[in-house]
C-alpha positions in Angstrom: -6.3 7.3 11.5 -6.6 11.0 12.5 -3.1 13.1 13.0 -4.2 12.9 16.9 -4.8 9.3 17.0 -1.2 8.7 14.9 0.4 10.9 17.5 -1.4 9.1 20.5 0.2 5.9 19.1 3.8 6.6 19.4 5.6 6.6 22.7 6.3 10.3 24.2 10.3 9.1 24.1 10.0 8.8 20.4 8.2 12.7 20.5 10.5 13.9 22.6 13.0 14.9 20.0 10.3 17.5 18.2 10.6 19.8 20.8 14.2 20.1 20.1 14.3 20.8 16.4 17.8 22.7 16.3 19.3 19.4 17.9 18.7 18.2 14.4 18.5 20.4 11.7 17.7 18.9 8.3 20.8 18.0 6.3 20.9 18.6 2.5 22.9 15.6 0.5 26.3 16.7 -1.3 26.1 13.6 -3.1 24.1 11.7 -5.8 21.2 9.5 -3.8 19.5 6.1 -5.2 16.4 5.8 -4.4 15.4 1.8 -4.5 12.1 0.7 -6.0 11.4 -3.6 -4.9 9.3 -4.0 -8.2 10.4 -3.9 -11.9 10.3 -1.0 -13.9 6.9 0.4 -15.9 4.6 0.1 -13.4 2.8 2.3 -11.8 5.2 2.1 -8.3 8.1 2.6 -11.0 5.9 5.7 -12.6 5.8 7.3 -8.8 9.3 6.6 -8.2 10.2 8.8 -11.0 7.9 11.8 -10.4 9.5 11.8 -7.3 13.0 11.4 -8.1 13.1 14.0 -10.9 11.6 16.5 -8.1 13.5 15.8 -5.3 17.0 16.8 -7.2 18.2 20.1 -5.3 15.9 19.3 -2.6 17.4 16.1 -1.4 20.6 15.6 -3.3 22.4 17.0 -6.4 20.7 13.9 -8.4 18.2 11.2 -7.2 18.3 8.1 -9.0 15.6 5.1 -9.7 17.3 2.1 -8.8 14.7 -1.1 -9.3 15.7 -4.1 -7.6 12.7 -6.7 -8.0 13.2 -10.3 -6.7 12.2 -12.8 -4.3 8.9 -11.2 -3.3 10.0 -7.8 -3.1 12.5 -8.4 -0.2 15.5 -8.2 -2.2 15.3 -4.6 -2.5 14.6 -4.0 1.1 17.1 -6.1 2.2 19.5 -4.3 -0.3 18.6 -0.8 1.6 19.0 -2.3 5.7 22.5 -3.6 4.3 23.1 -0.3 3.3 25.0 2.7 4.9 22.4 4.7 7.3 24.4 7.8 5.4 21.1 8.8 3.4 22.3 7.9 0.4 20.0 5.3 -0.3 16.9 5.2 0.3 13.8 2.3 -0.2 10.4 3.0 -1.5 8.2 -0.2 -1.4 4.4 -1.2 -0.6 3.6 -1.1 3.0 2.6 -5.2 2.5 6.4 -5.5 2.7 6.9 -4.4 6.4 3.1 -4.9 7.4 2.5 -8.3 6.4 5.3 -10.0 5.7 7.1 -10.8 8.8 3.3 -12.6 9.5 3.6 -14.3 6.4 7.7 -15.1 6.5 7.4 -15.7 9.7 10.9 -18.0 9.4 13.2 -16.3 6.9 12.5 -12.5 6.6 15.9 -12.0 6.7 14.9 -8.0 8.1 13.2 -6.5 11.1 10.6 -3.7 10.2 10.9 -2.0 13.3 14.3 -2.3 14.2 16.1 -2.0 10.7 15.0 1.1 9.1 13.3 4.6 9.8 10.5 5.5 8.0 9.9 8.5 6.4 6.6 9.3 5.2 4.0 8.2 3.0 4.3 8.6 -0.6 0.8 7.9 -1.9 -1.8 5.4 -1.9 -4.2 3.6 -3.4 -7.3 0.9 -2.8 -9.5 -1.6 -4.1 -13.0 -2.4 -5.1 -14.8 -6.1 -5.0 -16.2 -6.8 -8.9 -18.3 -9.3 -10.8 -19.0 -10.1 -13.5 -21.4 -7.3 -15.7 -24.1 -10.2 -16.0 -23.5 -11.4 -12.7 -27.3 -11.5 -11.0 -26.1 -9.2 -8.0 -26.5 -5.4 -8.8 -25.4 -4.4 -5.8 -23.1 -5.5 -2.9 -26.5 -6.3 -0.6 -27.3 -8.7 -3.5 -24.2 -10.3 -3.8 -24.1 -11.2 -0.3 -27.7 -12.6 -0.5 -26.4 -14.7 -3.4 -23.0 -15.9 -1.6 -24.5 -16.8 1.5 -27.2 -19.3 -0.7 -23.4 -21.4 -1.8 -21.6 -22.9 0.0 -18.3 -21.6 -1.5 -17.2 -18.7 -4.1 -14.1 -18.7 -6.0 -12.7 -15.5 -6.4 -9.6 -13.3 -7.3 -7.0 -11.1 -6.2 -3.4 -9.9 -7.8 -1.5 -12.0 -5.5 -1.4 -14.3 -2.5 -0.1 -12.7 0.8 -1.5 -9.2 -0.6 -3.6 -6.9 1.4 -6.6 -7.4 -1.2 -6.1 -11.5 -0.3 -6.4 -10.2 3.5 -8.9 -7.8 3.1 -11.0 -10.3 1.7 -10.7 -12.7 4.2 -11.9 -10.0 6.6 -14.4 -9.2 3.8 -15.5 -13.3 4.6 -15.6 -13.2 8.5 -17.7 -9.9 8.3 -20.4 -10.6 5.9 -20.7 -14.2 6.4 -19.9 -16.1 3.3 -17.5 -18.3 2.3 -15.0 -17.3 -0.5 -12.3 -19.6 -1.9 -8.8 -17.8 -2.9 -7.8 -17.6 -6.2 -4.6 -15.6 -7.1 -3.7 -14.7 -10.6 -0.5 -13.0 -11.7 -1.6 -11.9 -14.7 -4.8 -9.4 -14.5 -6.1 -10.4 -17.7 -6.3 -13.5 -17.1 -8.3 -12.2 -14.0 -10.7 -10.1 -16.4 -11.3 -13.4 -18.7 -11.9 -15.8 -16.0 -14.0 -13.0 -14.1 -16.3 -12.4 -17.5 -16.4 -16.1 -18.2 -17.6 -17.8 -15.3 -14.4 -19.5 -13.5 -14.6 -17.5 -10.9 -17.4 -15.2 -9.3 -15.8 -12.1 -8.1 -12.5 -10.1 -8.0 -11.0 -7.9 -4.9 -9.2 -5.7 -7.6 -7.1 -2.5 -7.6 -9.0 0.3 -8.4 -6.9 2.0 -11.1 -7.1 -1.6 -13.3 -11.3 -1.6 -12.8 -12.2 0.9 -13.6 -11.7 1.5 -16.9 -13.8 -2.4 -17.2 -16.2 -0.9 -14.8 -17.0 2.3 -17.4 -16.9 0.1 -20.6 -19.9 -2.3 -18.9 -17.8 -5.7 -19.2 -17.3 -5.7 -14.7 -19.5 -4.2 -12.6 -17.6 -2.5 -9.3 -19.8 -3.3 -6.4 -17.7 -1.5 -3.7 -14.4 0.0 -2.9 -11.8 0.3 0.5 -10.9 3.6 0.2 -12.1 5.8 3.6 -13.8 7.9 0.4 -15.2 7.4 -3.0 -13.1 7.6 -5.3 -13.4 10.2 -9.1 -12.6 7.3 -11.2 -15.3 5.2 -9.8 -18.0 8.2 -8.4 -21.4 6.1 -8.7 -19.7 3.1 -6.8 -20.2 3.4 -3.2 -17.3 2.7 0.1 -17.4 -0.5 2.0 -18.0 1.9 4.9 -21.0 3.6 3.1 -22.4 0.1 3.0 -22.1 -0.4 7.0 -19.0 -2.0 7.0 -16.3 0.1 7.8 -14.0 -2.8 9.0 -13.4 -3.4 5.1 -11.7 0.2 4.6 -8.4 -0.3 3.8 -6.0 1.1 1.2 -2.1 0.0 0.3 0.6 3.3 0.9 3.9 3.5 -1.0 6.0 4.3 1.7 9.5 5.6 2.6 12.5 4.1 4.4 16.1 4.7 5.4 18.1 2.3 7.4 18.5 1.8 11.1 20.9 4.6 12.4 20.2 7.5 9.8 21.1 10.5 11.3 17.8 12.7 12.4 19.2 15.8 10.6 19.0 13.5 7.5 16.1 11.7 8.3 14.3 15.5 8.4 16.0 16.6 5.4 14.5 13.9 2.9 10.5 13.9 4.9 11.0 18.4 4.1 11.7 17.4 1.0 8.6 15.1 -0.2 6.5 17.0 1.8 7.1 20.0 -0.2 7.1 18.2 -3.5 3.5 16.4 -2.6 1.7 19.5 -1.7 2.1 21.3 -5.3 -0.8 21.0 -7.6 1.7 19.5 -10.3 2.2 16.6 -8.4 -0.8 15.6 -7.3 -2.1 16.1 -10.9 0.4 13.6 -11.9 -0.1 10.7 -8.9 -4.2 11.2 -10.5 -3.2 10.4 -13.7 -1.6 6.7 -12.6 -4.7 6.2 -10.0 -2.6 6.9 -7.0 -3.6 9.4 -4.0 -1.3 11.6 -2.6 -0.7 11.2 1.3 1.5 12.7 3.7 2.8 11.9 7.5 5.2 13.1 9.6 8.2 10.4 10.5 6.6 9.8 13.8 3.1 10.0 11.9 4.0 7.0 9.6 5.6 4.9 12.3 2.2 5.0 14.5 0.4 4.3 10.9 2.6 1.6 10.1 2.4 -0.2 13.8 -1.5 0.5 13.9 -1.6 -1.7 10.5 0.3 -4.5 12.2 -1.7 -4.7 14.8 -5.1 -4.5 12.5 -3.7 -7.0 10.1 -1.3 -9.6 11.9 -4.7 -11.5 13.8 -6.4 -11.4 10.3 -3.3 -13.6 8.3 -2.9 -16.0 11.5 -6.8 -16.8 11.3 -6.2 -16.8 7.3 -3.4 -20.1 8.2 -1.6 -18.3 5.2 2.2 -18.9 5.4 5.2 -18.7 2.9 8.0 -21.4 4.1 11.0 -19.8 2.3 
């Protein structure tokens, strides 16, 4: 979305309060802050996390620490941060998926409200995904690919989890070009690669940062990717939107959240902050290294992003039937 369109998306009560800066000057922390990361440590979230953390000391709060708290889906650290006190102490960084697609898919025991629990913040940085087959697959091309799909009458193919925005994407990806593709999650990626290269399955919906190294040794070839752009690690592979289907862009942020009731001076404090971190040169040479695009948006910016996601994605996992009981 365009900084205009974000802006038209958000109610002119929640605006109101830019015109009144010095009703809310940004507050600097006195105190150590944890910065909660849903997922384990060593990945590449975990790797962001840190970049962050490390610069955001003196800008923030005399010390920012990582504080992973994987479990149950990813919820237990959000859960962990609306619990918490809206003092600005602690703060949540998780994938959007959390607070865009899981109250469709948890639809009876997300035990948090999106929208009414926290305030976010801004983005952090992003990333996307590109649709691969095998290298000796017979499609070249994602025109040829389709061609072959539409002559079965079902293709099995992969993603990094169920009730992830590449399962979703994919099901969009079904509805759009007319095939019919059969959902197969895998956990561990090369297990994904080995299928993939030996014939159990047909195709993966992949993250970009784990094809494309495959993609430049020969053994997968990357037929297209989400991102609104192509992307330097994968240059000769074109976008979705390229192709003529721009209703298959789509890309995952990491994101930042404090808790309902935050004060604004605070809620200011911590977006000044990242924002200046994310604009130096170091930092975005550093998010390019781990395969991760640096974005940025205003508070008001990332709430308008993050409703105008529900509102892509919610009708998409209802038609999908996908649903996670507990």
């Amino acid at each position: 979305m365009t900084r205009r369109a974000l802006l038209g998306a958000v109610p002119a009560t929640a605006l109101a309060g830019l015109g009144r800066p010095r009703e809310a000057m940004a507050q600097k922390l006195d105190r150590p802050a944890r910065l909660v990361v849903n997922f384990s440590a060593g990945g590449v979230m975990d790797t962001v996390a840190r970049l962050y953390a490390d610069r955001l000391r003196g800008l923030y709060a005399p010390q920012v620490i990582v504080d992973n708290r994987p479990g149950a889906a990813a919820r237990i650290g959000v859960e962990l941060v609306k619990a918490a006190q809206p003092d600005g102490l602690t703060v949540l960084m998780t994938p959007e998926t959390m607070m865009v697609l899981y109250p469709y898919i948890y639809t009876r025991t997300l035990r948090y409200d999106p929208t009414r629990d926290f305030i976010p913040v801004t983005g952090l940085s992003s990333f996307g995904f590109t649709w691969i087959v095998d290298a000796n697959h017979p499609a070249k091309t994602l025109a040829e690919f389709i061609d072959w799909a539409r002559k079965r009458p079902e293709v099995d193919f992969a993603t990094p989890a169920a009730g992830s925005l590449p399962h979703f994407v994919s099901v969009m990806m079904a509805r759009t070009l007319g095939i019919r593709l059969n959902h197969v999650p895998y956990r561990e990626m090369s297990m994904a690669f080995a299928d993939l290269n030996g014939g159990r399955i047909s195709a993966y919906m992949s993250v970009i940062g784990t094809a494309a190294e495959q993609h430049r040794s020969g053994r997968v070839r990357a037929l297209a990717v989400t991102m609104p752009e192509r992307v330097s690690t994968l240059p000769d592979v074109p976008t979705f939107a390229e192709l003529g289907h721009p209703q298959l862009t789509a890309d995952e942020w990491y994101g930042i959240f404090l808790p309902a009731g935050t004060p604004d001076g605070i809620v200011r404090s911590l977006y000044g902050a990242i924002n200046e971190v994310a604009s130096t040169a170091e930092m975005r040479a550093a998010l390019a290294r781990v395969e991760q695009y640096p974005v940025s948006t205003t508070p008001f910016e990332y709430a308008a992003r993050l409703r105008a996601e529900r509102d892509r994605w919610g009708p998409v996992v209802r038609e999908s039937g996908y649903e996670v009981g507990e």
